[in-house]
C-alpha positions as CSV (number, residue, x, y, z in Angstrom):
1,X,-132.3,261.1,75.4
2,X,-133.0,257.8,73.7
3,X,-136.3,257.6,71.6
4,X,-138.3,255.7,74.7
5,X,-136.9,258.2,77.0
6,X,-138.9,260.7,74.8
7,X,-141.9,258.9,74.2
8,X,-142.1,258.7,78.1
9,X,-141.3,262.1,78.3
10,X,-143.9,263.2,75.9
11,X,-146.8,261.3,77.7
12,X,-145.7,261.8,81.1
13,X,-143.7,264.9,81.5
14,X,-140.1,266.4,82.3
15,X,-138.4,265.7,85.6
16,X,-135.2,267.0,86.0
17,X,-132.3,265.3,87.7
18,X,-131.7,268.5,89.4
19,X,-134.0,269.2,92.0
20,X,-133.8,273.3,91.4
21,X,-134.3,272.7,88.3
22,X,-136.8,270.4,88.6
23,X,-138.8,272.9,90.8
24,X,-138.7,275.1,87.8
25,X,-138.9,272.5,85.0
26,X,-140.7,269.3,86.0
27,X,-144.2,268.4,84.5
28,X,-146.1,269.0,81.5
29,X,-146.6,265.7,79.6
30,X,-149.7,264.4,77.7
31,X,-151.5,263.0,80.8
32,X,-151.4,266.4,82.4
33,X,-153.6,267.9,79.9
34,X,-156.4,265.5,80.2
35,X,-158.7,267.5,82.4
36,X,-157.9,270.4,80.1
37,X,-159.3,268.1,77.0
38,X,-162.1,267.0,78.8
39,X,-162.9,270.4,79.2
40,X,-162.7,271.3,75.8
41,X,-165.1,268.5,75.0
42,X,-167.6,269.1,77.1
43,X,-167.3,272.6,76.0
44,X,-167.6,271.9,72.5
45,X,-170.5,269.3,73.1
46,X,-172.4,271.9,75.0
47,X,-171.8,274.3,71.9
48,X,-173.0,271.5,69.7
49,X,-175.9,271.7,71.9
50,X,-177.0,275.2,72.3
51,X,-176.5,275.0,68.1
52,X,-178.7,272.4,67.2
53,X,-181.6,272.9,69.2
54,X,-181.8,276.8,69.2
55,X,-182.0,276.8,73.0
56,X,-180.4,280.2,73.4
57,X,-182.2,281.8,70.5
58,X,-184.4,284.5,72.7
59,X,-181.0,285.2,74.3
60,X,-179.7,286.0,71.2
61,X,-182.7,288.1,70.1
62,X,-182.2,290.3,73.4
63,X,-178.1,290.8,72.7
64,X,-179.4,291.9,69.6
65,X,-181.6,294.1,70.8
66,X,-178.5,295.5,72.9
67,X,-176.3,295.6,70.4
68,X,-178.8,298.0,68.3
69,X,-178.9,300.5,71.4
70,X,-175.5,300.5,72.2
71,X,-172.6,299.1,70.2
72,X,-171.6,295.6,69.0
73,X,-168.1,295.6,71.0
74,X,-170.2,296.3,74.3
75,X,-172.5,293.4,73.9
76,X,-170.3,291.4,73.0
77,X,-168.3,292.4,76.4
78,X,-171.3,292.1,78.8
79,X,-171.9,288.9,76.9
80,X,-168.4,287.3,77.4
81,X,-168.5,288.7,80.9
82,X,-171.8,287.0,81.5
83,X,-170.5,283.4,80.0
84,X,-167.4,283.6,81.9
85,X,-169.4,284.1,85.1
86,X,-171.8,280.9,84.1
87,X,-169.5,278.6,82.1
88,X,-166.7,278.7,84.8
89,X,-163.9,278.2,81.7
90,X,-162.6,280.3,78.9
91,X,-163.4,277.9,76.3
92,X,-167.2,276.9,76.2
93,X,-167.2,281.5,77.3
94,X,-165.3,281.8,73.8
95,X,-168.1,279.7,72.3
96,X,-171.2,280.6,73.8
97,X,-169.7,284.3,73.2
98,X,-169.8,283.8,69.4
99,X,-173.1,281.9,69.2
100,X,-174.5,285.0,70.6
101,X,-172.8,287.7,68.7
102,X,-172.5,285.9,65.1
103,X,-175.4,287.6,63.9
104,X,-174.7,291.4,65.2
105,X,-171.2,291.1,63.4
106,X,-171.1,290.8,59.1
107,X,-167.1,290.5,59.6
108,X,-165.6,287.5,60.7
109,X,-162.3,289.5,61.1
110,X,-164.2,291.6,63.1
111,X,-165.8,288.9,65.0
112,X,-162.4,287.3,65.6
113,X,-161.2,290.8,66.8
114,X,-164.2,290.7,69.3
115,X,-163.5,287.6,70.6
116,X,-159.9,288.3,71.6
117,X,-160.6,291.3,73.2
118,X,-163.5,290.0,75.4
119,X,-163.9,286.0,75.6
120,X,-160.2,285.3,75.7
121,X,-159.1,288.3,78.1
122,X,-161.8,288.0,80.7
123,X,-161.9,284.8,81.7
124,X,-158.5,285.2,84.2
125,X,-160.3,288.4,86.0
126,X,-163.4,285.9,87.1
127,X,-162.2,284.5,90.3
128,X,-164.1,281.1,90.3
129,X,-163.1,280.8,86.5
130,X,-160.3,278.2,85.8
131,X,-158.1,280.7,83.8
132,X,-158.1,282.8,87.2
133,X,-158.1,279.7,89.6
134,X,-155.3,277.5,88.6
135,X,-152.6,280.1,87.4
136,X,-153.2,281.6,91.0
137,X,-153.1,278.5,92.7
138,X,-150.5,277.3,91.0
139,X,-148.2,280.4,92.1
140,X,-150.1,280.8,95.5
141,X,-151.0,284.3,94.3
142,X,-154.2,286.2,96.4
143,X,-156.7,286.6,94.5
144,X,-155.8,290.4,95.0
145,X,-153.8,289.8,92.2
146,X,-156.1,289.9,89.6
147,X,-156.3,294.0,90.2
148,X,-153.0,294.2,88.5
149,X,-153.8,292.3,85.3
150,X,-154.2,295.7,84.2
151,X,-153.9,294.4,80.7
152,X,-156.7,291.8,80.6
153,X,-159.3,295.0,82.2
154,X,-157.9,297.5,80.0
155,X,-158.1,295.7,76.7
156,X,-161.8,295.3,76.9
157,X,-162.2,298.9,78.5
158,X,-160.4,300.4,75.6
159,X,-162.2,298.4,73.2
160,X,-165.7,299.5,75.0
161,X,-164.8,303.4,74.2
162,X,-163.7,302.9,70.9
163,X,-166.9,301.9,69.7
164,X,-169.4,304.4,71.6
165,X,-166.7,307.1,70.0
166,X,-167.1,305.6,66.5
167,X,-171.0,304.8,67.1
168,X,-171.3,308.7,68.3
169,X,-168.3,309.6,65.1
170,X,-170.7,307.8,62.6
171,X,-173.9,309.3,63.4
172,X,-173.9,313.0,62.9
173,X,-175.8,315.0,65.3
174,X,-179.2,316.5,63.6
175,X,-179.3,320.4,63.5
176,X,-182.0,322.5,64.7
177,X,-184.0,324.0,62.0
């Protein structure tokens, strides 16, 4: 390809001369990610949002309040699940996941670890949610489907038990007298 034939190619996307291969290959390009951009900017303004004027700050207060009676990993599943069902996109759920967790967790490893095993796997098994919506569409998959993403349910599942068991593991039961 010459270097125009790239450039075009870069902002526009692939099409094959072949039209099997094509049906396989075709698209991508610069311009077909600009409703995903947009999307992460309004995501990332609404985080810039939320930050700055504290508007979520008795939210947080009550995720902290369930984090002290159950475990960190569980709030911070019911709150991703929560943001996924409101934010409709996995992104501003990442974000608005973290704002509301960042204070239960002293780790930001741990934090991180959080996030991928909540924000970033549930977003595909909300229906209305774009990380469900357009692979599905795109394949003309039912919405069935999502029942055997047995990963993306399991992950946060596992995750769930592992902290009751370490919560119940840390504390040692008292002994009658």
């Amino acid at each position: 390809m010459s270097f125009t034939d790239i450039a075009a190619t870069l902002w526009s996307g692939y099409i094959a001369d072949n039209l099997q291969l094509g049906a396989m290959l075709d698209g991508g390009g610069i311009l077909s990610m600009v409703n995903v951009i947009a999307i992460i900017c309004l995501s990332s303004s609404y985080f810039g949002i939320f930050n700055g004027t504290n508007m979520l700050e008795s939210i947080q207060h009550s995720v902290e309040a369930l984090a002290h009676k159950t475990t960190n990993f569980f709030t911070g599943t019911i709150v991703a699940i929560v943001a996924v069902m409101i934010s409709c996109n996995q992104t501003l759920a990442v974000m608005l996941t973290y704002q509301l967790n960042k204070d239960i967790y002293h780790d930001d490893k741990k934090t991180a670890s959080m996030l991928a095993d909540t924000a970033i796997v549930i977003p595909p098994l909300v229906p209305w949610s774009i990380a469900c919506a357009v692979p599905l569409a795109a394949v003309d998959a039912p919405v069935a489907s999502i029942l055997f993403a047995c990963y993306l349910y399991l992950l946060p599942l596992a995750g769930i038990i592992r902290s009751f068991y370490m919560k119940k593991r840390a504390i040692p039961a008292l002994k009658p007298l």
